[in-house]
C-alpha positions in Angstrom: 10.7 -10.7 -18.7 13.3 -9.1 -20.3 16.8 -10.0 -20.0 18.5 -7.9 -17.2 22.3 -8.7 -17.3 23.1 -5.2 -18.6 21.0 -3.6 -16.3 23.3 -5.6 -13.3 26.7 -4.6 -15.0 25.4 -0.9 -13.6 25.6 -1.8 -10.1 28.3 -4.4 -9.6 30.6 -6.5 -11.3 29.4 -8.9 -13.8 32.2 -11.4 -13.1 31.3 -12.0 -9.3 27.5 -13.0 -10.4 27.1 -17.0 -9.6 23.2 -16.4 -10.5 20.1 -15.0 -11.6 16.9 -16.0 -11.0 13.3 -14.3 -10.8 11.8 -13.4 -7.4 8.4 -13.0 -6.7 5.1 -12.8 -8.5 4.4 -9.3 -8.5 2.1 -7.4 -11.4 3.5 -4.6 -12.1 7.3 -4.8 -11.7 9.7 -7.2 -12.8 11.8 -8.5 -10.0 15.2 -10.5 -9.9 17.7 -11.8 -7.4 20.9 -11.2 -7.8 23.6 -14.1 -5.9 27.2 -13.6 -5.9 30.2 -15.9 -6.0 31.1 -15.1 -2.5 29.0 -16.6 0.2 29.9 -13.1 2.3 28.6 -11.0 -0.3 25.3 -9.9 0.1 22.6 -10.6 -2.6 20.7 -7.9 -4.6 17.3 -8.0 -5.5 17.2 -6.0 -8.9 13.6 -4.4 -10.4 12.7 -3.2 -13.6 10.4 -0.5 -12.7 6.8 0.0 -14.7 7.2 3.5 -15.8 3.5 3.1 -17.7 2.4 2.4 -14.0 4.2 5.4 -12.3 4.9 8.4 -14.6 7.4 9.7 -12.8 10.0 6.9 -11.9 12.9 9.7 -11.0 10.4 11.4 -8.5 9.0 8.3 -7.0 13.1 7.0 -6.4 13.5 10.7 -4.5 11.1 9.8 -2.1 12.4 6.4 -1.9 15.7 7.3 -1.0 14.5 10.2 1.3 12.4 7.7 3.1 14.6 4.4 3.4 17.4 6.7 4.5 15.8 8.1 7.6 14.0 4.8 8.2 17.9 3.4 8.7 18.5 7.0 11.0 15.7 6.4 13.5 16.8 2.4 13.5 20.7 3.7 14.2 19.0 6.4 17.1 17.1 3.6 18.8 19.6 1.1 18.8 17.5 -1.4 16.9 19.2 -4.6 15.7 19.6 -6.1 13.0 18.8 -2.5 10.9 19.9 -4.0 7.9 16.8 -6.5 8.3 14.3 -4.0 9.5 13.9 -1.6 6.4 14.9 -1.3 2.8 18.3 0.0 1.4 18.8 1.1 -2.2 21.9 0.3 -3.6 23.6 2.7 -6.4 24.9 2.1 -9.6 28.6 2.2 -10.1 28.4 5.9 -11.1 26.2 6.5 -7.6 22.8 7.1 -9.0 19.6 5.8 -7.9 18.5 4.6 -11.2 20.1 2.9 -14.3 18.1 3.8 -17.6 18.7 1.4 -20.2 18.3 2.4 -24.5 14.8 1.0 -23.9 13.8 3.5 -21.8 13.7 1.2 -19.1 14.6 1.9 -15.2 15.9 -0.2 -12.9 16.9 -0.1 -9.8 18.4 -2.5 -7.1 18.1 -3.3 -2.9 19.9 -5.7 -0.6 18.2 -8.5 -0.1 16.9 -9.3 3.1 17.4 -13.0 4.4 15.4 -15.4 5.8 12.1 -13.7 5.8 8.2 -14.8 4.3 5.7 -13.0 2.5 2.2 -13.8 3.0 -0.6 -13.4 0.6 -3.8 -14.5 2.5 -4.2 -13.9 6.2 -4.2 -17.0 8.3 -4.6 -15.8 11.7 -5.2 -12.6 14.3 -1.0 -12.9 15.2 -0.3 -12.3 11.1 -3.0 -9.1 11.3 -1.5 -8.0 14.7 2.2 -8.5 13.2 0.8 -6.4 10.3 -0.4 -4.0 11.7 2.3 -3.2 14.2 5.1 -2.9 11.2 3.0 -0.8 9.5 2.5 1.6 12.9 6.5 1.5 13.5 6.6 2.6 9.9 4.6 5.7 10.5 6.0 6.2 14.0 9.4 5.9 11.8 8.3 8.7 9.4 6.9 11.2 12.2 9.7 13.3 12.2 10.9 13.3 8.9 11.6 16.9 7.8 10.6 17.9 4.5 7.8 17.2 1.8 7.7 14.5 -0.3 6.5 14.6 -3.9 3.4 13.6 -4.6 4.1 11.1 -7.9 0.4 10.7 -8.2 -1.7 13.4 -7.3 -4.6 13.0 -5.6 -3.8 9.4 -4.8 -6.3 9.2 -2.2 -8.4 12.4 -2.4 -11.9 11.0 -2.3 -13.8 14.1 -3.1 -11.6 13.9 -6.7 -12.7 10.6 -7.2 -16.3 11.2 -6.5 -15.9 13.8 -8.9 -14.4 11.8 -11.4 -17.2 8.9 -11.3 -19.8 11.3 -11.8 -18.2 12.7 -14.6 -17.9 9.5 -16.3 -21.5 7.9 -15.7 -22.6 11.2 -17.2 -20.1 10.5 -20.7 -21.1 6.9 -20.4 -18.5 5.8 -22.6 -18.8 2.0 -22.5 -22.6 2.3 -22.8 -22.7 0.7 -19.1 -24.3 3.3 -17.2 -28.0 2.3 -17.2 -26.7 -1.4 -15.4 -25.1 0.7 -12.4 -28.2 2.5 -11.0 -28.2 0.7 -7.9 -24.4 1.1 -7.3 -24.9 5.2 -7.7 -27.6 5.6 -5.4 -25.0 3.8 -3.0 -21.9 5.8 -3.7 -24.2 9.1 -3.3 -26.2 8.3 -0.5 -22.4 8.3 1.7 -21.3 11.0 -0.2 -20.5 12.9 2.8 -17.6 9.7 3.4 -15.6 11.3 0.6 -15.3 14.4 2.1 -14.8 13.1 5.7 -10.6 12.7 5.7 -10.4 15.1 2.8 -12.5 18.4 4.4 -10.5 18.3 7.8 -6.9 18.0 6.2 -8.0 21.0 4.2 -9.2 22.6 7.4 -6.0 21.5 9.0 -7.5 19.5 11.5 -5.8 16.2 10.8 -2.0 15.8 10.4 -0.4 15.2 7.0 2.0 12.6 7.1 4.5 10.3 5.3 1.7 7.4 4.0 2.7 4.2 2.3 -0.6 3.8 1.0 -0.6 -0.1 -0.1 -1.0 -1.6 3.3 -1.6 -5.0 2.1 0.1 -7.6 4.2 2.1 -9.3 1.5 3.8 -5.9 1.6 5.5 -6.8 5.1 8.5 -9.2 5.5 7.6 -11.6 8.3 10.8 -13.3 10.6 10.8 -17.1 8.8 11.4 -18.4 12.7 9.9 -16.4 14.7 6.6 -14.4 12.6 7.4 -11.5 13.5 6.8 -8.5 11.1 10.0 -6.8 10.4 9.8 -4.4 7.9 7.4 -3.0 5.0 8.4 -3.2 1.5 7.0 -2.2 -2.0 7.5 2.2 -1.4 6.4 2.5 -4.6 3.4 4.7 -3.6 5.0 6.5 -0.7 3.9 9.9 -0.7 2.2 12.7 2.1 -1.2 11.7 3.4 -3.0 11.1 6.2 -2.2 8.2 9.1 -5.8 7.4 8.2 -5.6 6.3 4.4 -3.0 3.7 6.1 -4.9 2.5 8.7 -8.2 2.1 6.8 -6.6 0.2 4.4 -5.5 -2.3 6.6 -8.9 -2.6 7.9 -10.4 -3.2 4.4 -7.8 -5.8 3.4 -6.7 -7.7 6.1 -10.0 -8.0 8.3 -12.3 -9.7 5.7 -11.8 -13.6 4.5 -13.6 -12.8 1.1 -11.5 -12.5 -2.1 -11.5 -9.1 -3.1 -13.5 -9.8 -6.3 -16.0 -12.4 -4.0 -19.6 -11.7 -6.3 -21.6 -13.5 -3.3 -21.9 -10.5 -1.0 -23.5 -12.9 1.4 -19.7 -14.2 1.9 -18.2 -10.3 3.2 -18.2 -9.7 6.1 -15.5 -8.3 8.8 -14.4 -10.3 11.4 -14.3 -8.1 15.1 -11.2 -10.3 16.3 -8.8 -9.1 13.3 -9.9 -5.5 13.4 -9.2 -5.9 17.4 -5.8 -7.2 17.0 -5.2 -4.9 13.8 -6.1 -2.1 16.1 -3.8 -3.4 19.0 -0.9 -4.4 16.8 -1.1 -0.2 14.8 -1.3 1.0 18.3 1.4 -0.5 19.9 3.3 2.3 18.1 1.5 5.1 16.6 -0.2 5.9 20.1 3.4 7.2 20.6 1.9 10.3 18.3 -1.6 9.8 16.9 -3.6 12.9 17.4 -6.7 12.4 19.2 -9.0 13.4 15.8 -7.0 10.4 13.9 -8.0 8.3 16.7 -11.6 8.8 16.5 -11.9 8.7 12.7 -9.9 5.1 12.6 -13.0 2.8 12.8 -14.5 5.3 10.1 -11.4 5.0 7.8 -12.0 1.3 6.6 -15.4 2.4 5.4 -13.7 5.4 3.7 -10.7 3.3 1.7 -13.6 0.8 0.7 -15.7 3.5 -0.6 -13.3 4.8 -2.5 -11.8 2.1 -4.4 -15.1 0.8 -4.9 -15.5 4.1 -7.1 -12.7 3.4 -8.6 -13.7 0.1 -9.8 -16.7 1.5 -11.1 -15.4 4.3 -12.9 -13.6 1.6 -14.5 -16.3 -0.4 -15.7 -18.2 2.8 -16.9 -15.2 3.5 -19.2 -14.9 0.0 -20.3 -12.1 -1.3 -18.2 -9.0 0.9 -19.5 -7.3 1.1 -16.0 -7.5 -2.0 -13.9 -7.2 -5.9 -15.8 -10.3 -7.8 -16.0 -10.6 -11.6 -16.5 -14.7 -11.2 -17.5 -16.6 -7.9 -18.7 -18.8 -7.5 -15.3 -15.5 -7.9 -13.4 -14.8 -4.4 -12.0 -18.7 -4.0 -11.6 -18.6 -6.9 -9.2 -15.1 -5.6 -7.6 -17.0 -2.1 -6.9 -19.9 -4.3 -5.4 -17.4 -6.2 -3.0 -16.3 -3.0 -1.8 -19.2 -1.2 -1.0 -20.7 -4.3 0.7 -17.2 -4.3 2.6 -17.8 -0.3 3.5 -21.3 -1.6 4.4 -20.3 -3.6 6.9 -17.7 -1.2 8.1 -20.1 1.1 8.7 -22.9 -1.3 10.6 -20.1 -2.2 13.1 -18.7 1.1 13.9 -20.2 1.7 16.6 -18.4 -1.5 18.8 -15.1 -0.5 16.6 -15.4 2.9 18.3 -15.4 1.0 22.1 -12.7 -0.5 20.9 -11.1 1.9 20.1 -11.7 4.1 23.1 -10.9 1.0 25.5 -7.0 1.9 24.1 -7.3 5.9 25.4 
């Protein structure tokens, strides 16, 4: 990691620091916390932000601030407690920006750090998912009314009809030579073509909503209560941008109701386990029925299939151009990520009809 006591002589004084440590084990950013002399002073956690991963660090920051900001309205107009615990709050530099940019071209930026809390990689139980799932829902019932349009700091994020597009393009260049191993994989990805356009073709025809989407709805990207388990607020806004509710949702169904590792090459060993997706349903619910549209509620069993399908394009793409976007640790690596997720849409798709009664139990 690089060495980040210039970067913290931006936002506060050197002379107070008692320690600095590194926090986390994240990929992309580097993360540190910050501790202070004085037990009453709060800690920071400071980040060094991968501009090769997101192009437009300054843009990304604006919708940060935009977001966090009315996240800590809504908290003050409902009275919640403990506000400081329940969402993100950027601190400035001394000079009141968002962002410090060193002579490297680096950026870094800094947060309070929020006390007393867990992350969790690996779900161990229904209450986790349910937790979850119900941060992530008071997240979007958070962002409902937040006036204005965010920038969208990488296009097309989740437009599946782009990324259809964009796999077809590059099995036809065939760059890494790969494209005769992936027949199999094609017919799948074009026999449910009609899934890329499902979310896609109604936002165009303005039948569903567009909304304020986090759009990494993992659950090691909520803080859970160390006592008490409770999810209290959602972290990493990296990829906060406009969406739909959906994209949210069916990423939570693709990660967090399915025991296999997300590389698992026995597709014998996916499946999706009806007991999570019925308290990850029941936890989102418990706030976004406050205003989900009855056309978002419909398509939710549908949208798990949809993320799935997507990425696993995405993973193929990758493998087609030999492997230039996402880290591999063997050469068939993204071939059997793509494989994992399509046999993860599969399933999806074979249990949608009892997700649906589910889902219609909660009208």
């Amino acid at each position: 990691m690089i060495q980040p006591h210039h970067a913290i002589s931006q936002f506060t004084d050197l002379k107070t620091v008692s320690d600095v440590s590194c926090l986390g084990n994240g990929h992309i950013n580097d993360t540190y916390l910050i501790s202070f002399e004085s037990a009453r002073s709060c800690p920071l956690v400071l980040q060094r932000v991968n501009h090769r991963v997101f192009p437009d660090v300054p843009g990304m920051m604006a919708n940060i601030r935009e977001v966090t900001d009315h996240q800590h309205r809504k908290l003050a107009e409902w009275e919640r407690d403990q506000p400081e615990r329940r969402a993100l709050r950027l601190i400035p530099t001394l000079d009141g920006r968002d962002l410090y940019v060193d002579g490297e071209e680096n950026f870094w930026r800094a947060f309070d750090f929020i006390s007393n809390v867990k992350s969790i990689d690996v779900v161990e139980s229904a209450d986790q998912v349910f937790e979850a799932a119900k941060a992530f829902g008071e997240f979007q019932y958070q962002m409902a009314d937040l006036p204005g349009t965010l920038l969208d700091t990488i296009p097309n994020f989740h437009h599946t009809p782009s990324r259809f597009d964009a796999l077809e393009s590059s099995f036809s260049q065939d760059l890494a030579g790969r494209a005769d191993l992936i027949s199999a994989e094609m017919t799948f990805v074009r026999q449910h073509r009609d899934l890329a356009y499902l979310v896609a073709g109604l936002m165009e025809a303005g039948e569903l909503p567009t909304r304020v989407t986090h759009n990494d709805t993992k659950i090691n990207n909520i803080l859970f209560d160390s006592q008490s388990g409770k999810g209290i607020c959602v972290i990493d806004l990296d990829t906060v941008m406009t969406g739909s509710l959906l994209y949210d949702f069916g990423d939570l169904v693709r990660t967090a109701t399915s025991l296999s590792d997300e590389d698992e090459p026995d597709l014998n060993k996916i499946q999706v386990e009806m007991p999570l997706f019925e308290a990850l349903l029941n936890g989102f619910l418990t706030k976004a029925s406050a205003f989900i549209t009855p056309k978002e509620l419909e398509l939710l069993p549908m949208s798990g299939a949809l993320i799935s399908y997507e990425l696993g394009m995405r993973f193929l793409k990758d493998y087609l151009d030999g492997d230039l976007y996402f880290k591999v640790s063997y050469p068939e690596h993204n071939l059997v990520r793509s494989r994992a997720q399509f046999r993860r849409a599969e399933c999806i798709l074979g249990l949608e009809r009892e997700m649906t009664s589910m889902v219609q139990q909660q009208v």
